[in-house]
C-alpha positions in Angstrom: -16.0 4.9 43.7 -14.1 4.2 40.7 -12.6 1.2 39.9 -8.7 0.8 39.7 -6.4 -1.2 38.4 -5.9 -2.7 41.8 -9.4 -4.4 41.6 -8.9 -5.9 38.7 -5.4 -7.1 39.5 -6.9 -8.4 42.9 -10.1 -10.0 41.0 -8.1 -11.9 38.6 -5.2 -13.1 41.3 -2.3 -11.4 39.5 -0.1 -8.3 40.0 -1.3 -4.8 38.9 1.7 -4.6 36.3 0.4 -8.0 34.9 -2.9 -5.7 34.3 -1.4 -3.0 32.9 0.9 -5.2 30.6 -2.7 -7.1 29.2 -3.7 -3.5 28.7 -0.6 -2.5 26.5 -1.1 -6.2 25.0 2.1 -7.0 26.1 3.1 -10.3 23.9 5.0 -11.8 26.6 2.2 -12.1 28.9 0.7 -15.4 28.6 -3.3 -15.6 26.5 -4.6 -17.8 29.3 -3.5 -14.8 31.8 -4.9 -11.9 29.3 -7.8 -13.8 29.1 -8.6 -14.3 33.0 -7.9 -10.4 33.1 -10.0 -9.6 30.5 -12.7 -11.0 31.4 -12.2 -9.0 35.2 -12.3 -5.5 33.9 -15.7 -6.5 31.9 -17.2 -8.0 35.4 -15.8 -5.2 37.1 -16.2 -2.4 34.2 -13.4 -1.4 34.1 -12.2 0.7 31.9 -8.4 2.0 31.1 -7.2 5.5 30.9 -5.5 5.5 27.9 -4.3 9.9 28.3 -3.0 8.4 31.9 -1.5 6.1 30.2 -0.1 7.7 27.6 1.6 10.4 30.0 3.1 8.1 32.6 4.8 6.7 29.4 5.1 9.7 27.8 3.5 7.5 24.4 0.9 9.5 22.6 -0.7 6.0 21.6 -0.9 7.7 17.8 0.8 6.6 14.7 1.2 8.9 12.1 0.2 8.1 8.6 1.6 10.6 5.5 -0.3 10.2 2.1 1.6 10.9 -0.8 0.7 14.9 -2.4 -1.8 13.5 -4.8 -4.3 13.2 -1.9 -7.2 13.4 -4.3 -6.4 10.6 -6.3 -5.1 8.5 -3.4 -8.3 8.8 -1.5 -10.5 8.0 -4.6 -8.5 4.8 -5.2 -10.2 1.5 -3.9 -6.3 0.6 -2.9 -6.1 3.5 -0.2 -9.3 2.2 1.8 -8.2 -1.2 1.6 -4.6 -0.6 2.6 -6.1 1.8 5.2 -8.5 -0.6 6.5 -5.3 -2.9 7.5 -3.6 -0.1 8.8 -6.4 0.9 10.9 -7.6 -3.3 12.2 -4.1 -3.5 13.6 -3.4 0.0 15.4 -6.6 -1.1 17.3 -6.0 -4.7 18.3 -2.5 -2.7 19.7 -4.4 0.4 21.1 -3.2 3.0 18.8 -4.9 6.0 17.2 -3.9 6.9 13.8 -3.1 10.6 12.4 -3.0 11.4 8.6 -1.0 13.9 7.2 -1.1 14.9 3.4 -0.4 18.2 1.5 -0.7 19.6 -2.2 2.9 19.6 -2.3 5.9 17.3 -1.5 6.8 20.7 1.2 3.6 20.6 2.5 3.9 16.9 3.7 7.7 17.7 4.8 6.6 20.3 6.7 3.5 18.2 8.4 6.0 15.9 9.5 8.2 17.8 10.9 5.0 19.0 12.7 4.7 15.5 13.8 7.8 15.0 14.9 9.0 18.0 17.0 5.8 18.3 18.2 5.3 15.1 19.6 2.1 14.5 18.1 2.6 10.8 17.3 5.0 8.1 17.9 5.8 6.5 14.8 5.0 7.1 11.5 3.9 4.7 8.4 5.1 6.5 4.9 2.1 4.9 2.5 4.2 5.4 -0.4 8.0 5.1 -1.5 9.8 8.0 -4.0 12.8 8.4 -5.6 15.5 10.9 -3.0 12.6 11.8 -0.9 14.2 14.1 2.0 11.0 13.1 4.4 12.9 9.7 4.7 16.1 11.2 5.2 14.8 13.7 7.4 12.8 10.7 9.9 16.5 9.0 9.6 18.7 12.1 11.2 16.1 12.5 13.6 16.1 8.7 14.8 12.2 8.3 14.4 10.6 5.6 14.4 9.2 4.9 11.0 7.6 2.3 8.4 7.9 2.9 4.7 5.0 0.8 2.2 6.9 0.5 -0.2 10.4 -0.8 -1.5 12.9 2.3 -0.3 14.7 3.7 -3.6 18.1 3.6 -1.0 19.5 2.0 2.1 17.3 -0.9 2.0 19.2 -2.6 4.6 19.0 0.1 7.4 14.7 0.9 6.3 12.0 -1.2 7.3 9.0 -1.4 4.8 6.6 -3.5 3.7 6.0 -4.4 0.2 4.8 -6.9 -2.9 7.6 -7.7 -5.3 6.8 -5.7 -7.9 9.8 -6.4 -10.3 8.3 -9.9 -10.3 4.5 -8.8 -10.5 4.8 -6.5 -13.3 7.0 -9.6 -15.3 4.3 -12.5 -14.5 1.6 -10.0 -16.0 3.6 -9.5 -19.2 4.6 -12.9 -19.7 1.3 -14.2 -19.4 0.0 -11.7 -22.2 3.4 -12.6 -24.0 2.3 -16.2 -23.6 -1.4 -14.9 -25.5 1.0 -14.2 -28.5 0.6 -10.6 -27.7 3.8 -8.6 -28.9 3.4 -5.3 -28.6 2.4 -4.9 -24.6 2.1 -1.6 -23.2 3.0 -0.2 -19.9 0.7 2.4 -17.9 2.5 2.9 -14.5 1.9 4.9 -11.7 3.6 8.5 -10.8 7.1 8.1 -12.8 9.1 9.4 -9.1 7.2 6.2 -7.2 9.8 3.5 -6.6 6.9 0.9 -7.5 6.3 2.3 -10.9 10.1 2.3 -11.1 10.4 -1.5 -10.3 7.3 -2.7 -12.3 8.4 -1.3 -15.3 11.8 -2.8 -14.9 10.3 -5.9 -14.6 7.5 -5.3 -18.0 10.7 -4.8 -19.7 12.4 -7.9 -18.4 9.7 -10.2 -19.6 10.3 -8.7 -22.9 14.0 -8.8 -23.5 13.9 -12.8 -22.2 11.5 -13.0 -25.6 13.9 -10.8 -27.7 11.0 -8.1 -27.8 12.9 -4.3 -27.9 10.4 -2.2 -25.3 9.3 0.9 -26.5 9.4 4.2 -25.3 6.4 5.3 -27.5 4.5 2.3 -25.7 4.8 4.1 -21.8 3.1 6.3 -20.0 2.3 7.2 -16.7 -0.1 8.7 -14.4 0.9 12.2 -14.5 0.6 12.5 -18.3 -3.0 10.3 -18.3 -4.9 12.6 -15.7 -6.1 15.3 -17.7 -6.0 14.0 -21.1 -6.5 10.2 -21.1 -8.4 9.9 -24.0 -6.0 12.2 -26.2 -3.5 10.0 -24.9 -5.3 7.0 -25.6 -5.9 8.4 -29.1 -2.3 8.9 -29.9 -1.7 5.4 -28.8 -4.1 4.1 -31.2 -2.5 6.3 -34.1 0.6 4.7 -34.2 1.4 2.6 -36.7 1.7 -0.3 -34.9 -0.5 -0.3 -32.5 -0.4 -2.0 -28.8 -2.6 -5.3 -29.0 -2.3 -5.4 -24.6 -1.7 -3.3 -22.1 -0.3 -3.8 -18.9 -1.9 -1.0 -16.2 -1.2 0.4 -12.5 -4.3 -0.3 -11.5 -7.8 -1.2 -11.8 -9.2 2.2 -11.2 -7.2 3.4 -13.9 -8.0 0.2 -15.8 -11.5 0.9 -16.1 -11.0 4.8 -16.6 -8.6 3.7 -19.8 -10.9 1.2 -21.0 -13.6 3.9 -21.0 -11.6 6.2 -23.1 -11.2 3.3 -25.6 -14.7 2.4 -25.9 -15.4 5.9 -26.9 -12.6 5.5 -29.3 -14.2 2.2 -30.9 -12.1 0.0 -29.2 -13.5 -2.6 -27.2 -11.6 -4.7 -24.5 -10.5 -7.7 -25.0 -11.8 -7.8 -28.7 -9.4 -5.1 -29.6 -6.8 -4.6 -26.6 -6.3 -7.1 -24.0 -5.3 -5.2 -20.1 -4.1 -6.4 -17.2 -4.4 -4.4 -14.1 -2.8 -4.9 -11.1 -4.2 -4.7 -7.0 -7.6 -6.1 -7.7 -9.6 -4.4 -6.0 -13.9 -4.3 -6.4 -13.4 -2.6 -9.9 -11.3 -5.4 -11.3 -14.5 -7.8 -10.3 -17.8 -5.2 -11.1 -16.3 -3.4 -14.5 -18.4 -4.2 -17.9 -15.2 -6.3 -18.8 -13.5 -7.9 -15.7 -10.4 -7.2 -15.2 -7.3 -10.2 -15.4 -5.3 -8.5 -12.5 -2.3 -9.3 -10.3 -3.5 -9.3 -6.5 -0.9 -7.7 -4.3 -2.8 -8.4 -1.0 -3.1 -4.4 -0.1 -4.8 -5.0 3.4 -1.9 -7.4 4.3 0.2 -4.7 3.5 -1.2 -2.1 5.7 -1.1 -4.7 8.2 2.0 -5.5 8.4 2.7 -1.8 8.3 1.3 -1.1 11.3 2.5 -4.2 13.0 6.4 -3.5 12.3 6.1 0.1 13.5 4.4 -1.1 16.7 7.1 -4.1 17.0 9.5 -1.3 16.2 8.1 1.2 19.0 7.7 -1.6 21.3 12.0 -2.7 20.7 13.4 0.6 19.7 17.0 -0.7 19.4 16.5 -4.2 17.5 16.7 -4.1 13.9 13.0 -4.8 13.1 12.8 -6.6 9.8 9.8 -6.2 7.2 8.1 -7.7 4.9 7.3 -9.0 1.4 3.9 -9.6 1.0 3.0 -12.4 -1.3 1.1 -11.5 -4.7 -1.3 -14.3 -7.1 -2.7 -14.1 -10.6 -6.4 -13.3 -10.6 -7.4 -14.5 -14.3 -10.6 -12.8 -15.9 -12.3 -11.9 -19.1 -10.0 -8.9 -20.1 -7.6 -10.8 -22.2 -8.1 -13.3 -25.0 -4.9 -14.4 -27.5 -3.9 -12.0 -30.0 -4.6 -14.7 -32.9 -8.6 -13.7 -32.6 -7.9 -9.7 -31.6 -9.0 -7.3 -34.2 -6.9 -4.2 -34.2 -8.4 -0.8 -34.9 
């Protein structure tokens, strides 16, 4: 005969709903009482029936995840499996499954979460990236669903709840400290130009600039779209300007090492000739010929904390659940040295 909650509940001396709430992790049952329970259903073997569960409660037990529609490049980057690998460590310590969506095309992933949505197929959803007037959020917000953006929202920051770094801040510590190297002519290499992040870390590169009376350049930024094909023409042109960059500041370390490839085969070595720092810090930032100097934004506290709100937010669907800003710190390594011993090319 199979054993029921009942037996487990009558094992460990408390009420079946105590069970069940241990099961759900229910954070207002006490850890002395989840423990005693616990350690029932192992004598016992029990084991819960989580599609019972789920349609008692009419909960899927499934959070949604939507990759931005340069899948490719998001699932090569180091960041994706370590913000995924947060994600994932605290869906199961709650029980949850996790359901990605992606596309080619911004439609493609509106139309896979409509999917989602009408068709019940999960019960929250984490947005792993933040653009400028992206109708998905607007679209999650007339519907009432329960969502997470990572990622600082380009509107109604108040009424959203994401989880982010400060990446105004970020982006203006890395350029002051190559600013502090003497280094005068930075350059910026953001992300994709419509991503809020890119938008707020090159507000804050040209920040640290203006406080040092520097005048940013346009001819000095790029971003991701225009480097993916052609970043060693791009690189080229950079290096044929007449005054050219003596640092760079980058969006991250995969990108990092991809650019200071393209230099190398240029003839231009890093730091001798151009001083980079990248930001995340993930393996390549450590394992790369040069080591990167790189801003660590904590990417599998983010994905943590993702998942956490939108369970917290599943769990109290009419409190106001707030996010969070996830602490960054300044990895220093041997891809910078000051501009007084750099030799331009």
């Amino acid at each position: 005969m199979a054993v029921t909650i009942k037996d487990v509940a009558q094992l460990a001396n408390v009420a079946p709903s105590t069970v069940s709430r241990v099961i759900a992790n229910n954070p207002r049952i006490s850890e002395k009482t989840k423990v005693r329970v616990r350690e029932a259903m192992e004598k016992l073997g029990y084991h819960p029936n989580f599609i019972a569960r789920s349609l008692a409660n009419q909960s899927t037990q499934i959070l949604g995840l939507v990759l931005p529609s340069s899948s490719e490049t998001f699932f090569n980057s180091p960041t994706f499996a370590t913000i995924l690998r947060g994600l994932s460590e605290c869906a199961r310590e709650r029980k949850y499954s996790l359901l990605m969506n992606t596309g080619n095309s911004d439609e493609e992933i509106f139309e896979g979460v409509v999917e989602m949505v009408q068709g019940g197929m999960v019960d929250g959803i984490v947005l792993m990236y933040s653009r400028m007037n992206d109708h998905t959020i607007t679209y999650l917000q007339s519907r009432n669903f329960p969502f997470v953006l990572i990622g600082k929202p380009y509107e109604f920051a108040e009424e959203i709840t994401y989880v982010d770094n400060d990446n105004y801040l970020a982006a203006k510590e890395a350029t002051n400290y190559l600013l502090e190297l003497g280094h005068k002519k930075v350059g910026f290499i953001g992300g994709h130009s419509k991503l809020v992040m890119t938008h707020e870390r090159l507000l804050g590169y040209e920040g640290a600039l203006k406080e040092h009376g520097i005048v940013p350049r346009n001819d000095y930024i790029f971003y991701e779209e225009a480097l993916r094909e052609e970043m060693q023409e791009v690189m080229q042109n950079l290096l044929a300007l007449s005054e050219v960059p003596t640092a760079l500041i980058v969006h991250d370390d995969l990108m990092a090492l991809s650019i200071m490839n393209s230099l190398r085969s240029l003839g231009c070595f890093t730091p001798e000739h151009m001083s980079i720092v990248s930001l995340n810090n993930t393996l390549f930032s450590e394992i790369s010929l040069s080591s990167f100097t790189s801003i660590d934004t904590n990417m599998y506290d983010i994905g943590y904390q993702a998942t956490r709100c939108l369970v917290q937010k599943l769990a109290s669907p009419e409190e106001r659940i707030q996010g969070a800003i996830i602490p960054h710190h300044f990895v220093e390594r041997d891809s910078c040295q000051r501009v007084q011993t750099a030799v331009l090319v």
